[in-house]
DSSP file (Angstrom, degrees, kcal/mol; ACC not computed):
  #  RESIDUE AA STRUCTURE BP1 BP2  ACC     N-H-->O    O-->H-N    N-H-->O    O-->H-N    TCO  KAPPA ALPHA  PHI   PSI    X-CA   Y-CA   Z-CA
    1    1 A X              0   0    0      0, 0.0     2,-0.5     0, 0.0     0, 0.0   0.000 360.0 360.0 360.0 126.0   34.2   13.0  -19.5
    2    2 A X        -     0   0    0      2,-0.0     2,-0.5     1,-0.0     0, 0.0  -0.902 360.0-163.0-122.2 143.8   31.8   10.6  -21.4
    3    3 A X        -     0   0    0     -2,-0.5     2,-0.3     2,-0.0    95,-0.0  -0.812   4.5-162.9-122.7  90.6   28.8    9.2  -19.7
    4    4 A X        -     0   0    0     -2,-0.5     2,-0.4     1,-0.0    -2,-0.0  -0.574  12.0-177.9-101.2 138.2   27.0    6.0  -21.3
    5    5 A X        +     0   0    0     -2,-0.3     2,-0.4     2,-0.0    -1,-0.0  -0.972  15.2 179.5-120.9 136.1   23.8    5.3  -20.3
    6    6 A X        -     0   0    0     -2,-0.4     2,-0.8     2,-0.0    -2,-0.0  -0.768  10.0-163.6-143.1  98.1   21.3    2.4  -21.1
    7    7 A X        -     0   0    0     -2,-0.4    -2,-0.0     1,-0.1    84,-0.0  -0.642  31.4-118.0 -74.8 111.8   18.0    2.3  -19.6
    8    8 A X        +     0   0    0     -2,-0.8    -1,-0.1     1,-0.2    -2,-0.0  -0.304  54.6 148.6 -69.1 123.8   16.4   -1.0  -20.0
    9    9 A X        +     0   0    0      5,-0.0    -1,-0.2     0, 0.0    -3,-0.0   0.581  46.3  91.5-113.4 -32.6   13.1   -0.2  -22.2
   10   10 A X  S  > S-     0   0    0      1,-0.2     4,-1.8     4,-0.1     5,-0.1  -0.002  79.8-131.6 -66.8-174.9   12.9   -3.9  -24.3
   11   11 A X  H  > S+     0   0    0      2,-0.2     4,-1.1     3,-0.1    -1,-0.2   0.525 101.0  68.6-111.3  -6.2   10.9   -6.3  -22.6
   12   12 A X  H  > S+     0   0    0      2,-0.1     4,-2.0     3,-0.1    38,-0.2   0.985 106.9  42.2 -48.4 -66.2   13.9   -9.0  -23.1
   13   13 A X  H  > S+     0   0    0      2,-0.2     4,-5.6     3,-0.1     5,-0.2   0.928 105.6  52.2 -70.2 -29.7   15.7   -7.1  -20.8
   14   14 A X  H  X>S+     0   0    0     -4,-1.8     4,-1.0     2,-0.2     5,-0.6   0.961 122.4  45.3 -39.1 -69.3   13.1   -6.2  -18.2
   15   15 A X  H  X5S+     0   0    0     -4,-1.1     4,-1.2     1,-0.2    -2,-0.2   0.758 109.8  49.7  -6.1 -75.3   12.9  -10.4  -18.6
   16   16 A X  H  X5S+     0   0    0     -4,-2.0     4,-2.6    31,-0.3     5,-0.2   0.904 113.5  49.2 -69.6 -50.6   16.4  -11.1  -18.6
   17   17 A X  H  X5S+     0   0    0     -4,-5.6     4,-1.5     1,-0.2    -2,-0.2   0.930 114.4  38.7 -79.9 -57.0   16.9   -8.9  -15.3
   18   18 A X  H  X5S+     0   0    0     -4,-1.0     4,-0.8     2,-0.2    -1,-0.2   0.718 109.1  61.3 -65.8  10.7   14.3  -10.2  -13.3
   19   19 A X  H  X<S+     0   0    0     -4,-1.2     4,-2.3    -5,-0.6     5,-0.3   0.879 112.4  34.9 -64.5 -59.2   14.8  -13.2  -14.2
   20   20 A X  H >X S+     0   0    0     -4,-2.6     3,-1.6     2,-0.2     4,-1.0   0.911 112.4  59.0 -66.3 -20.2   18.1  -13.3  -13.0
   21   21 A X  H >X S+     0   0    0     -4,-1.5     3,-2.7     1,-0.3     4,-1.8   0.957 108.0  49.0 -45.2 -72.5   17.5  -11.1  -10.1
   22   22 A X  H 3X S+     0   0    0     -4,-0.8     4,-0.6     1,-0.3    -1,-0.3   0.335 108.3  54.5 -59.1  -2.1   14.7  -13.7   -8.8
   23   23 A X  H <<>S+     0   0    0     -4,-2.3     5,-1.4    -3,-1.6    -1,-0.3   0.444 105.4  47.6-105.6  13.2   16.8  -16.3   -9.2
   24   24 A X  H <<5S+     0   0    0     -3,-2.7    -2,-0.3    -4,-1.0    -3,-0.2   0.537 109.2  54.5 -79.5 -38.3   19.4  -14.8   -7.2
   25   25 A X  H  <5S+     0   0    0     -4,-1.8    -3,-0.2    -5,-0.2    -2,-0.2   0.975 113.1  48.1 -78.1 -35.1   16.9  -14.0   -4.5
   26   26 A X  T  <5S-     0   0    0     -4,-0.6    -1,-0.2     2,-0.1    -2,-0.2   0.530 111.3-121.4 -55.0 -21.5   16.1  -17.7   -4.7
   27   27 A X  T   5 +     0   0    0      1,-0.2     2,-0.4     0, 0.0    -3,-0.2   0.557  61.0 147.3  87.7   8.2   19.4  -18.9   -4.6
   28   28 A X      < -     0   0    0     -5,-1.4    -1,-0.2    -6,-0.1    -2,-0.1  -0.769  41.4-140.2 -82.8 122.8   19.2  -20.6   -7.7
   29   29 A X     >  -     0   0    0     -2,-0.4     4,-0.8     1,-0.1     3,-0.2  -0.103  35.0-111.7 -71.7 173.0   21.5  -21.6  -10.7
   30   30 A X  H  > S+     0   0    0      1,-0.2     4,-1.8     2,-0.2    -1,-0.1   0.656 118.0  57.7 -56.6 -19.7   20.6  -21.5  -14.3
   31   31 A X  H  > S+     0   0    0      1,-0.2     4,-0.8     2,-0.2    -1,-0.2   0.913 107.6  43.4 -67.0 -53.9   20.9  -25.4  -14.0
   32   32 A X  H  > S+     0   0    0      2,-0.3     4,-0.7     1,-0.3    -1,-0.2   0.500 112.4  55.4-103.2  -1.3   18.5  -25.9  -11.4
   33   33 A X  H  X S+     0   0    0     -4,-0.8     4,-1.0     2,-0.2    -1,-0.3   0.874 108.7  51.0 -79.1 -66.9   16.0  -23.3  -13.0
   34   34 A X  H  <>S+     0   0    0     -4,-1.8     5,-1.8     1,-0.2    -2,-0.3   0.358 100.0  56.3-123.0  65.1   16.1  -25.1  -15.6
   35   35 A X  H ><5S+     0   0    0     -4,-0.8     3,-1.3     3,-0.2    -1,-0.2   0.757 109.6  56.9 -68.4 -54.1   15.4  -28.6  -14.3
   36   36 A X  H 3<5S+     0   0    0     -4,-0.7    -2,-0.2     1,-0.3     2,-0.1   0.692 105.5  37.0 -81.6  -0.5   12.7  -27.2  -13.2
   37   37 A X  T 3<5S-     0   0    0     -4,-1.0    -1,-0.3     2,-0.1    25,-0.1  -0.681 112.1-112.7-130.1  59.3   10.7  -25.5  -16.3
   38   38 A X  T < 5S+     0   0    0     -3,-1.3     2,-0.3    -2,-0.1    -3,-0.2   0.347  78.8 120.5  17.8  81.6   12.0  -28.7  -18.2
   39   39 A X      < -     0   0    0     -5,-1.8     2,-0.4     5,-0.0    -1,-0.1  -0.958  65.2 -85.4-165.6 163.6   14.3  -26.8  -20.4
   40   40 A X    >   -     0   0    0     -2,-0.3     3,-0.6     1,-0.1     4,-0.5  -0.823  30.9-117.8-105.9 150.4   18.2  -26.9  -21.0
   41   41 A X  T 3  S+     0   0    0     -2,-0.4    -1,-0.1     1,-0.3     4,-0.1   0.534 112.6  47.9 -45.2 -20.8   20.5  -25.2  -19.2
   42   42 A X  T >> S+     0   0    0      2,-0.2     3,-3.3     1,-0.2     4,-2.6   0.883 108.0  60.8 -96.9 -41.2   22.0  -22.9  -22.3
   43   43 A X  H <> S+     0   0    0     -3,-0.6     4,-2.7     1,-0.4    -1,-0.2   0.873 103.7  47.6 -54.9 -17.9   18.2  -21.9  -23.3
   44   44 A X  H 34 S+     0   0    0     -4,-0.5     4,-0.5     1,-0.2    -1,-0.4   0.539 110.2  52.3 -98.9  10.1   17.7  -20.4  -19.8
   45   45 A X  H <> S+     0   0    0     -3,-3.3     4,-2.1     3,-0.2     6,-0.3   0.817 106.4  61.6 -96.7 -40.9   21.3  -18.4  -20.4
   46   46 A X  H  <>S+     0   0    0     -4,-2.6     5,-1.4     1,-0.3     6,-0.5   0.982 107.4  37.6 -56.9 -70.8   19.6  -17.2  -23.8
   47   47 A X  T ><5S+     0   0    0     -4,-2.7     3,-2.7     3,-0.2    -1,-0.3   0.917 113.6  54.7 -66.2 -12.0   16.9  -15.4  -22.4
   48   48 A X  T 345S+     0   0    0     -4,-0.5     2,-1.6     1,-0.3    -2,-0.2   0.916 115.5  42.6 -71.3 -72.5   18.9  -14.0  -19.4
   49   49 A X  T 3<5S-     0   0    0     -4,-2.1    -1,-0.3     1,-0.2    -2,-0.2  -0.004 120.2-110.4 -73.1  27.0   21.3  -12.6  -22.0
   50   50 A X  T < 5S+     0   0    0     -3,-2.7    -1,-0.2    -2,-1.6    -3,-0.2   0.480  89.2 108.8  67.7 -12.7   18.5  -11.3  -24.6
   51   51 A X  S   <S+     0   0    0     -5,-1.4    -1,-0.2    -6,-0.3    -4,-0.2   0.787  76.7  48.2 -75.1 -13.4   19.1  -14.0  -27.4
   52   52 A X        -     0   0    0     -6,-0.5     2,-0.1    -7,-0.1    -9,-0.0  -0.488  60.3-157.5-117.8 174.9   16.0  -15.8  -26.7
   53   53 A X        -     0   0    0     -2,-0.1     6,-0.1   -38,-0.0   -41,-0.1  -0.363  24.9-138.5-160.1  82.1   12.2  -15.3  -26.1
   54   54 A X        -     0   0    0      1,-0.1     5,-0.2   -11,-0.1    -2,-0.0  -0.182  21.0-105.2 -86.7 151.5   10.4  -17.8  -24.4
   55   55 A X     >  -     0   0    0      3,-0.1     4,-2.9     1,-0.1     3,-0.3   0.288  36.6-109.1 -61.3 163.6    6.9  -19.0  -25.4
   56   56 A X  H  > S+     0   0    0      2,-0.2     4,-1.0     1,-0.2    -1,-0.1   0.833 127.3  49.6 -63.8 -33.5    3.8  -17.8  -23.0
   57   57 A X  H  > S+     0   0    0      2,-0.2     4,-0.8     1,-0.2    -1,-0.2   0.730 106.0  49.0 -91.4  -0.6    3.6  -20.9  -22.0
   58   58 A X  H  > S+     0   0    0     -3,-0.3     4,-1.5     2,-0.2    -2,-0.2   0.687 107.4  62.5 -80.9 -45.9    7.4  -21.1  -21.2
   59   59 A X  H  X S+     0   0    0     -4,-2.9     4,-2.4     2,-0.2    -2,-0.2   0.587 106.0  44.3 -47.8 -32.1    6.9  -17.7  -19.4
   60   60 A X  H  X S+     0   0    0     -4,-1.0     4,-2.3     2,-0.2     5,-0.3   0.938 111.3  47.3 -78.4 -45.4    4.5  -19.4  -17.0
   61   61 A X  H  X S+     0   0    0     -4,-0.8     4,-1.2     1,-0.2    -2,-0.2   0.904 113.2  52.3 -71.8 -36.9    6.5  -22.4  -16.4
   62   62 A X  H >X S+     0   0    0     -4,-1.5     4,-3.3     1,-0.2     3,-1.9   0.976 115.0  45.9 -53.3 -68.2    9.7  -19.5  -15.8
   63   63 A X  H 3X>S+     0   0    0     -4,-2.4     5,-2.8     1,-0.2     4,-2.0   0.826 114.6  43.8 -58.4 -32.0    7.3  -17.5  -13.1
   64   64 A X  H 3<5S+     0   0    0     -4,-2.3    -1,-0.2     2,-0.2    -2,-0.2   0.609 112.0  50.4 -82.4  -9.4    6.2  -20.5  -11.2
   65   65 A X  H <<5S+     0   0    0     -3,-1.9    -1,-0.2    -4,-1.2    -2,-0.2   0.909 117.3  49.1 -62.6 -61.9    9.8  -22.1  -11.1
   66   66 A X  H  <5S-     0   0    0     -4,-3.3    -2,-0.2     1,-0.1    -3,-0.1   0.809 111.1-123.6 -62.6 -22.4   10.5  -18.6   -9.9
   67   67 A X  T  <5S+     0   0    0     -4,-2.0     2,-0.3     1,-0.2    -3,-0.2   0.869  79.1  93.0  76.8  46.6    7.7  -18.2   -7.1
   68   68 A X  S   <S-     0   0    0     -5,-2.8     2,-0.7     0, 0.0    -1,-0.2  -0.941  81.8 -86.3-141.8 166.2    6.3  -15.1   -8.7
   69   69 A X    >>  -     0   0    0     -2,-0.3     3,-2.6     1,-0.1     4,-1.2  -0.614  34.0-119.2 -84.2 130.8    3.5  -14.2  -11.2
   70   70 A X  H 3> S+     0   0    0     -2,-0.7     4,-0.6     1,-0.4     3,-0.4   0.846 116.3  57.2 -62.7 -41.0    4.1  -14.3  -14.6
   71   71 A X  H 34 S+     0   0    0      1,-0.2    -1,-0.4     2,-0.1    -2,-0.1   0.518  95.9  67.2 -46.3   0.2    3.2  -10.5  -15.0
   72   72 A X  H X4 S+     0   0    0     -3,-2.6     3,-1.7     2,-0.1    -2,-0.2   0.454  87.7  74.7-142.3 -36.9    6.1   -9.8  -12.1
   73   73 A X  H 3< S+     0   0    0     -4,-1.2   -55,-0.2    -3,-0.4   -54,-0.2   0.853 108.1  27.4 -69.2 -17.6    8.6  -11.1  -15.1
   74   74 A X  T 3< S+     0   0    0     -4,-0.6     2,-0.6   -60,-0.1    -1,-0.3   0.228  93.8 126.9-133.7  36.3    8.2   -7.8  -16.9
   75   75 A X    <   -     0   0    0     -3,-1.7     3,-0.5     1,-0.1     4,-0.2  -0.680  48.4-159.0 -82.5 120.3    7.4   -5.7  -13.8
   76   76 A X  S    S+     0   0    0     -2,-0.6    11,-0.9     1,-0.2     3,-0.3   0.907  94.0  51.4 -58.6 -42.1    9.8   -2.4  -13.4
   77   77 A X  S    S+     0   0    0      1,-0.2     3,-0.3     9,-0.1    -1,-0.2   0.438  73.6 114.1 -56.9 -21.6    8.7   -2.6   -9.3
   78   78 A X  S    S+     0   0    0     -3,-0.5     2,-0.2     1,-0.4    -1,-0.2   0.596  80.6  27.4 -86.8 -16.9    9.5   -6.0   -8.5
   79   79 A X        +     0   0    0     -3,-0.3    -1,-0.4    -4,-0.2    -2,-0.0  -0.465  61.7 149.2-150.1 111.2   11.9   -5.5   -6.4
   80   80 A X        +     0   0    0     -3,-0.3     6,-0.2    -2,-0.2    -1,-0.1   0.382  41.8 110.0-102.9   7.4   12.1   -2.2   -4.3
   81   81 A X  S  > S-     0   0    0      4,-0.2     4,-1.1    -3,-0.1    -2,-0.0   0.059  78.3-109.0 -54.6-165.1   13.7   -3.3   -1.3
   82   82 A X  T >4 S+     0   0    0      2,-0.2     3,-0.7     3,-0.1    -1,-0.1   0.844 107.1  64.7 -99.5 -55.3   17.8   -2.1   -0.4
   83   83 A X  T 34 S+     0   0    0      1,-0.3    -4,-0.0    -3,-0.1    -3,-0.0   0.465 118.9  13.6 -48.4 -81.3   19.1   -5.3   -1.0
   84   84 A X  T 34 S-     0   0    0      1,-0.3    -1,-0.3   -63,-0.0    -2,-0.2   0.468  98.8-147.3 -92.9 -20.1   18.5   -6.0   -4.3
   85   85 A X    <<  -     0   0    0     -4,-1.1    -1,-0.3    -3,-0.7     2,-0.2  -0.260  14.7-112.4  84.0 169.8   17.7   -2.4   -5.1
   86   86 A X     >  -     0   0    0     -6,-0.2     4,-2.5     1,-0.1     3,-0.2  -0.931  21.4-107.2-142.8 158.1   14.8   -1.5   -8.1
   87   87 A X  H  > S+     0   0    0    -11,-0.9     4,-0.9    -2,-0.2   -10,-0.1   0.753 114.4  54.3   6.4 -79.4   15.0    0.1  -11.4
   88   88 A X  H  > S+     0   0    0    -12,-0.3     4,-3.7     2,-0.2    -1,-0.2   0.897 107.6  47.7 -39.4 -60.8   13.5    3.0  -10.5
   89   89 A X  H  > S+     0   0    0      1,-0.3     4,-3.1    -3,-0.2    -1,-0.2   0.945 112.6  52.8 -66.8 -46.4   15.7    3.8   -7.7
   90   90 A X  H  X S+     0   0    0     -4,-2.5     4,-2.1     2,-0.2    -1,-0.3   0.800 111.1  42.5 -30.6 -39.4   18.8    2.9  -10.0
   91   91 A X  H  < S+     0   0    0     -4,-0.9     5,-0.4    -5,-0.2     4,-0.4   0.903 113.6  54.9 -93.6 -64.5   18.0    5.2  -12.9
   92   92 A X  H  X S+     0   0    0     -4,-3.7     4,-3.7     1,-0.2     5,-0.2   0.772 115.2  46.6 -32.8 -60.3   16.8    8.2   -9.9
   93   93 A X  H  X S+     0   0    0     -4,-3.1     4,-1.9     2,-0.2    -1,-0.2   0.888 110.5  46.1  -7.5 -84.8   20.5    7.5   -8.7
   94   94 A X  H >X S+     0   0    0     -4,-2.1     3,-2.9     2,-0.2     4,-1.3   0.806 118.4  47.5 -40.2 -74.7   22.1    7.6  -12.0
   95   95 A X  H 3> S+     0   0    0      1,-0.4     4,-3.5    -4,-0.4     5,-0.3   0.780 106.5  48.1  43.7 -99.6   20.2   10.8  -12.6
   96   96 A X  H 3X S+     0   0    0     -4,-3.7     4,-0.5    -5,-0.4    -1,-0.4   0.639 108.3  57.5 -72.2   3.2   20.6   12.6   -9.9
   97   97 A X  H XX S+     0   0    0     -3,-2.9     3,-3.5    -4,-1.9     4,-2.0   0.958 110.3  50.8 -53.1 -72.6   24.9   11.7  -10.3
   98   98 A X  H 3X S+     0   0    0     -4,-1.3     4,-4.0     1,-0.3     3,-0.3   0.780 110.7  52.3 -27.7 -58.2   24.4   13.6  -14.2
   99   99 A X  H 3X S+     0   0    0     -4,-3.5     4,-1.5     1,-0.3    -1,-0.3   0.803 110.3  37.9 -67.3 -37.0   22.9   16.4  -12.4
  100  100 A X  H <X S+     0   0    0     -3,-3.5     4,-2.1    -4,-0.5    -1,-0.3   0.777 121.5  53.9 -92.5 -18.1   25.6   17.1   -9.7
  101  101 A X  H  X S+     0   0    0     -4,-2.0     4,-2.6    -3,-0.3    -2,-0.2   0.974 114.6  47.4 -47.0 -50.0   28.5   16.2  -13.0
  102  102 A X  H  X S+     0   0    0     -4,-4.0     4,-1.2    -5,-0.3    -2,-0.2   0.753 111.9  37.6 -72.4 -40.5   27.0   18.3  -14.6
  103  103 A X  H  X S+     0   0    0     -4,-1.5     4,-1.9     2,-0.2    -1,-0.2   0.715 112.4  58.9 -38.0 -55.2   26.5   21.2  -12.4
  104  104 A X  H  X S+     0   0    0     -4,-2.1     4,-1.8     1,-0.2    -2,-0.2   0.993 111.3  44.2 -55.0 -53.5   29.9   20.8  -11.0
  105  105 A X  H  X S+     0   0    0     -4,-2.6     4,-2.3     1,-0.2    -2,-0.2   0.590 105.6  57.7 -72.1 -12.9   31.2   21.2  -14.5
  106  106 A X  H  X S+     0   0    0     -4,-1.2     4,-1.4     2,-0.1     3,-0.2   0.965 109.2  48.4 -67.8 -65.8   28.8   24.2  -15.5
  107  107 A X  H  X S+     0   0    0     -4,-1.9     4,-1.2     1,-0.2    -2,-0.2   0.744 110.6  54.5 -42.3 -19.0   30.5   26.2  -12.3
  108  108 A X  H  X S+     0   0    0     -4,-1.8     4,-2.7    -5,-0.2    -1,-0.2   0.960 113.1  37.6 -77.4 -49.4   34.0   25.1  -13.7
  109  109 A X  H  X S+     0   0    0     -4,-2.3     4,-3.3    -3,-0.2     5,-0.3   0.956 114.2  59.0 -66.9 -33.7   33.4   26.6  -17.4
  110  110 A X  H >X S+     0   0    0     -4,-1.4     4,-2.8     2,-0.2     3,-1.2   0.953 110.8  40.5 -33.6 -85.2   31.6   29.6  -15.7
  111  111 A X  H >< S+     0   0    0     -4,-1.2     3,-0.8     1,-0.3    -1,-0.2   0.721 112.7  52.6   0.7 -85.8   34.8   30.3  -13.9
  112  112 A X  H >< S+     0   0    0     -4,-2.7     3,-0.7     1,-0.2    -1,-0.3   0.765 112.1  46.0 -45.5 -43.5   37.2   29.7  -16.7
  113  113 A X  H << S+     0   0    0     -4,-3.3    -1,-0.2    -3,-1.2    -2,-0.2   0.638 109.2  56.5 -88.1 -16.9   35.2   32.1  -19.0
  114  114 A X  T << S+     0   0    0     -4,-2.8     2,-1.1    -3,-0.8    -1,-0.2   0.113  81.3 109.8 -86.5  19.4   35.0   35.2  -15.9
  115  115 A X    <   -     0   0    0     -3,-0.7     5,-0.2    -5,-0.3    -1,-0.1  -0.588  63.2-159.6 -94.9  96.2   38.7   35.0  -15.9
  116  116 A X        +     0   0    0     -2,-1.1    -1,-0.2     3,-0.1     5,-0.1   0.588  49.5 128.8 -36.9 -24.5   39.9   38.4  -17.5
  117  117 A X    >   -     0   0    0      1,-0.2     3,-1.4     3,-0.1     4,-0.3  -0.121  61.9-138.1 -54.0 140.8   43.6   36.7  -18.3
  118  118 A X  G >  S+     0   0    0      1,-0.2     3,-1.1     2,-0.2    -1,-0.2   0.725  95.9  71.5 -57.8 -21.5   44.2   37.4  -21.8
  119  119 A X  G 3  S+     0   0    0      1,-0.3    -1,-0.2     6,-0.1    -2,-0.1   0.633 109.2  32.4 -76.1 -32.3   45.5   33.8  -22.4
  120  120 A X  G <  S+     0   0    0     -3,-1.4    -1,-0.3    -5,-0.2    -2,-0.2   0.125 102.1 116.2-123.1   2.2   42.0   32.3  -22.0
  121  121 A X  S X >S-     0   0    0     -3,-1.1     3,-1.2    -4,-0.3     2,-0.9   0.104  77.4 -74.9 -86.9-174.8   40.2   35.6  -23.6
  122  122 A X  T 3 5S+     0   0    0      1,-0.3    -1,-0.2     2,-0.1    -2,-0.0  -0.355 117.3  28.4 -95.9 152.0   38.5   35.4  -26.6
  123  123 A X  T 3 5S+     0   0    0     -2,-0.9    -1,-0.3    -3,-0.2    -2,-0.1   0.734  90.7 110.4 100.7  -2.3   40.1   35.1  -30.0
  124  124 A X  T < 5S-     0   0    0     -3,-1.2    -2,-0.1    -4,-0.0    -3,-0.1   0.822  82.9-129.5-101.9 -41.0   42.7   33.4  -28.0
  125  125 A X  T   5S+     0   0    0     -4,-0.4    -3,-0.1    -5,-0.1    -5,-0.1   0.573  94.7  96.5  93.4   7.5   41.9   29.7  -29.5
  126  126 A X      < +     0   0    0     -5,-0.6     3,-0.1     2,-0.1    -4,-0.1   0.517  53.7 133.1-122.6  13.8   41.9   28.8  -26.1
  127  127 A X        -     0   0    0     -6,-0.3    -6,-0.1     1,-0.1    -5,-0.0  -0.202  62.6-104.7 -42.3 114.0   37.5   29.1  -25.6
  128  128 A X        -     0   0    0     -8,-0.1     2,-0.6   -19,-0.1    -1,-0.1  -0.155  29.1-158.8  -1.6 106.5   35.6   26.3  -23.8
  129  129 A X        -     0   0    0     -3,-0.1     2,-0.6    -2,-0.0    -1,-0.1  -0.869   4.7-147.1-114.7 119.8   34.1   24.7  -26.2
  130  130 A X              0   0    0     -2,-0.6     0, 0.0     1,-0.2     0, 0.0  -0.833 360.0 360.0 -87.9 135.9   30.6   22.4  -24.5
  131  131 A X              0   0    0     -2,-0.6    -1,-0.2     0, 0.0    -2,-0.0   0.280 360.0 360.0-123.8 360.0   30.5   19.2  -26.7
C-alpha cells in the first residue's frame, strides 16, 4: 500500500487555497472575483492553480475583493471552523490515519514472522520484506 502525501509548504499554494476556499465561503466565481480586482477571468484561474503570482498590489486588491486581510491570504489558520475544515486539522487527520496503517500493519508482519510454519521460516524466500 502506497501512501502519497503533499503538504502545502509554497506560499502559491497556501494562496491558491485560500483563495479559493474564501471564495467559496463567499459564494463567488472566478468571473465575479475577477470583475472585481479588475483582472481577467483566466489570470484569477492562474494563481488558484499555482501558474501565477500576483503583484502586492494585486494581493490587496485579491483580499479586499475577498473580505479578508491581505496577510489572511497566506494564513495556515484561516479557516478552523468544521465546515470548511483548516490545514492543521487536515494534516492531524492524515497523520493520525498513517499512524493507525501503520500500526495495523506492524501487528500483521509481527504475526506473520511468530508463525513457527516452516513455509514462512527463514531461508524459505518467503520473509517479509518492509519497503
Amino acid at each position: 500500500m502506497y501512501l502519497k502525501l503533499k503538504i502545502m509548504t509554497s506560499l502559491r499554494a497556501v494562496l491558491a487555497f485560500n483563495m479559493r476556499e474564501q471564495r467559496h465561503v463567499l459564494k463567488l466565481s472566478q468571473e465575479k472575483l475577477a470583475e472585481r480586482v479588475n483582472a481577467a477571468p483566466h489570470y484569477i484561474g492562474m494563481i488558484e492553480t499555482e501558474r501565477s503570482f500576483p503583484t502586492p498590489e494585486m494581493l490587496e486588491r485579491i483580499a479586499a475583493a475577498l473580505e479578508i486581510d491581505a496577510p489572511d491570504l497566506f494564513s495556515m489558520k484561516m479557516y478552523p471552523s468544521e465546515e470548511t475544515g483548516s490545514i492543521k486539522q487536515f494534516q492531524e487527520r492524515v497523520i493520525s490515519d498513517m499512524a493507525q496503517v501503520l500500526s495495523y500493519r506492524l501487528k500483521e508482519l509481527e504475526q506473520d514472522t511468530a508463525r513457527p510454519d516452516a513455509a514462512n521460516g527463514p531461508g524459505s524466500g518467503n520473509e517479509t520484506k518492509l519497503v
